[in-house]
Residue, then its C-alpha position, 0 to 999 in steps of 0.5 A: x468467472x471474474x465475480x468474484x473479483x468485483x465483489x465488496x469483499x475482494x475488490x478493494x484489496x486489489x485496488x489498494x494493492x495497486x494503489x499502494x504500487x503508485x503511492x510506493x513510487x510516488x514516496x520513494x521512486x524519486x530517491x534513484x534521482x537525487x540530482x534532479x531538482x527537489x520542486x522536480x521530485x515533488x511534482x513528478x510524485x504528486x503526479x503518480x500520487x493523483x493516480x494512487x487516490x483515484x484508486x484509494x477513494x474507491x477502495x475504501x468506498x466499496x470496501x466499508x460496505x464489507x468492512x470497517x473503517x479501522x479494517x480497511x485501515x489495517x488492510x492498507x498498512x499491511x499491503x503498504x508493507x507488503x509492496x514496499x518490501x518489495x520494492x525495496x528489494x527489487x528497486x531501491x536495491x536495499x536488503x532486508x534483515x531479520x530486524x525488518x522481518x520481526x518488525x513486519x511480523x509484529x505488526x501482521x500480529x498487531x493487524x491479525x488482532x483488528x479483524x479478530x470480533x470480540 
């Protein structure tokens, strides 16, 4: 029922999803707690970031027996937007405009031409 889940094609794209969800905190969670110390802030997200890259490496690992290194790159951008909209939004409570939104939509163009064969 789950093989689908595991399979090269699919995997990497949830475990980067989630690796983005850490490295997105670990960048940006600190920003909430401007009174703490900064080596506070560079530690705590150096922390989260560790758990990010025990997801990343093994993203891109199994992914580039599907795909290519600049694909699995592109992937990574656009999820990385994807979550970081999010949280945005949600957490850093910071709206988005029509700027963010053209922006976004440029670069999923430029992204859509990288899975593109020639």
């Amino acid at each position: 029922m789950l093989r689908w889940l595991v399979s090269p094609a699919v995997l990497p794209v949830v475990l980067l999803v989630f690796s983005n969800l850490f490295m997105t905190v670990a960048w940006y969670g600190h920003l909430k707690f401007k009174g703490a110390p900064l080596a506070v802030a560079v530690m705590a997200s150096w922390s989260i970031a560790f758990v990010e890259y025990w997801l990343a490496v093994p993203a891109n690992r199994i992914g580039h027996a599907v795909y290519s290194a600049a694909e699995l790159k592109t992937m990574q951008e656009v999820i990385t937007l994807v979550v970081f909209a999010g949280f945005s939004v949600v957490y850093l409570k910071e709206p988005l405009g029509w700027n963010h939104a053209l922006g976004f939509l440029l670069i999923g163009s430029g992204a859509w031409l990288i899975f593109q064969r020639p």
